[in-house]
N, C-alpha and C positions, 0 to 999 in steps of 0.2 A: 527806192526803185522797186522794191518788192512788194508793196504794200497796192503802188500802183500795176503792177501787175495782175494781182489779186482782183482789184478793182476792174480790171477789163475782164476779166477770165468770168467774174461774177456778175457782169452783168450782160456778156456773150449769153451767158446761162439762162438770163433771166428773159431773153431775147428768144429763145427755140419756145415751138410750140408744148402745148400739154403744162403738167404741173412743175412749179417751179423747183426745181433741184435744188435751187440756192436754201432752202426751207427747209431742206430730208433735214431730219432731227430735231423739228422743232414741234413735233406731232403732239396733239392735245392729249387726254384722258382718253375723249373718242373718238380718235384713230385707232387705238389698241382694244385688242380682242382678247379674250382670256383664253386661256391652254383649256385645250376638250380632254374632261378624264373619263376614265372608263364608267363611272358613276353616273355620266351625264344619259348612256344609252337606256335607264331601269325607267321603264312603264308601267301605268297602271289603272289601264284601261278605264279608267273616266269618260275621257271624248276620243271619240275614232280619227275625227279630225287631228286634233292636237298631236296624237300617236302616229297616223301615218307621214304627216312634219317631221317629228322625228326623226322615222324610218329613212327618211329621202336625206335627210341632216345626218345622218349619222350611218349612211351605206358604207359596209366595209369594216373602218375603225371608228367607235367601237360597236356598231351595229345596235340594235332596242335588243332588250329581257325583259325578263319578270323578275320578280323580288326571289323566287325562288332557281337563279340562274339558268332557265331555257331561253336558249336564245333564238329571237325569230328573223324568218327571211318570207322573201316571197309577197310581203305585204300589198293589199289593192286594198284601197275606200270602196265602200261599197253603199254607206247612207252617212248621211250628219245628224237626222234629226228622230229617229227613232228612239223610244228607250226600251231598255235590255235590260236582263241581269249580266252582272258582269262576266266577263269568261263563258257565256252559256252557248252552248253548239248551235246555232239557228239552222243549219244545211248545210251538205257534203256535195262540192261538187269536181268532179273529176280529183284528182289526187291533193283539192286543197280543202278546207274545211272553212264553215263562215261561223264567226264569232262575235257576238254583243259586248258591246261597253256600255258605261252606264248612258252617255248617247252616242248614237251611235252603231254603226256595223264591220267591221273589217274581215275579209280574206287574206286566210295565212296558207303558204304554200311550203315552207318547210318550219319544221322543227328542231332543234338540237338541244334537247335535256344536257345540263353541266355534266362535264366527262365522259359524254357520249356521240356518236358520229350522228352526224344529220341525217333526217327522214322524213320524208312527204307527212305533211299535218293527217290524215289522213291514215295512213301506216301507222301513227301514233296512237290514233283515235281506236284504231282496228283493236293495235295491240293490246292498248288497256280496258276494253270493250265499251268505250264510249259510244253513245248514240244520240240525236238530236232532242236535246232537253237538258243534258248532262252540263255537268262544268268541265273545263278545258285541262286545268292544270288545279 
């Protein structure tokens, strides 16, 4: 009697719209997504593109860095096809700074060096008197 219960109940299931319920647990390889670790947010400015992907992937936890732990916010694309030295200051504008990848351009509007409170790209740039031509970090 219970088997044919089962049997109505499961195919009730298979009868509602959307994906079949009757299936939860039988998920391939890929259905599954691998755990994001904080490793995955470290950039390193090759393509602007690729980097600001990230940036939108990764808003929040664990957000994009540099190898040397500043962590950035604020990020806008600003070209794809340009080439740059890497890190190099191209323009300061309003409290954000624009910076080259090897292709590539992106605007960064905040900074936060490891162990330190966040600061307009800009304030950064002030503080350690960078100016356009300079490297970033």
């Amino acid at each position: 009697m219970m088997a044919g219960i089962r049997r109505v109940v499961h195919q009730r299931l298979a009868d509602l719209p959307g994906p079949n319920p009757t299936n939860i647990g039988r998920l391939s390889a890929i259905d599954r997504v691998k755990k994001i670790k904080k490793s995955d947010g470290e950039v390193d400015f090759e393509d602007a593109g690729l980097i600001y992907n990230k940036y939108r992937a990764f808003e929040g936890w664990p957000g994009i860095f540099t190898t040397n732990g500043t962590k950035l916010d604020g990020v806008s694309l600003i070209d794809t096809t340009s080439d740059n030295r890497v890190l190099e200051i191209l323009s300061f504008d309003e409290e954000s700074v624009v910076v080259g990848c090897r292709k590539g351009a992106l605007k960064i509007a905040t900074l936060q060096p490891a162990s330190k409170k966040a600061m307009s790209a800009k304030a950064y740039c002030v503080g350690r008197g960078l100016k356009v031509g300079d490297t970033l970090l």
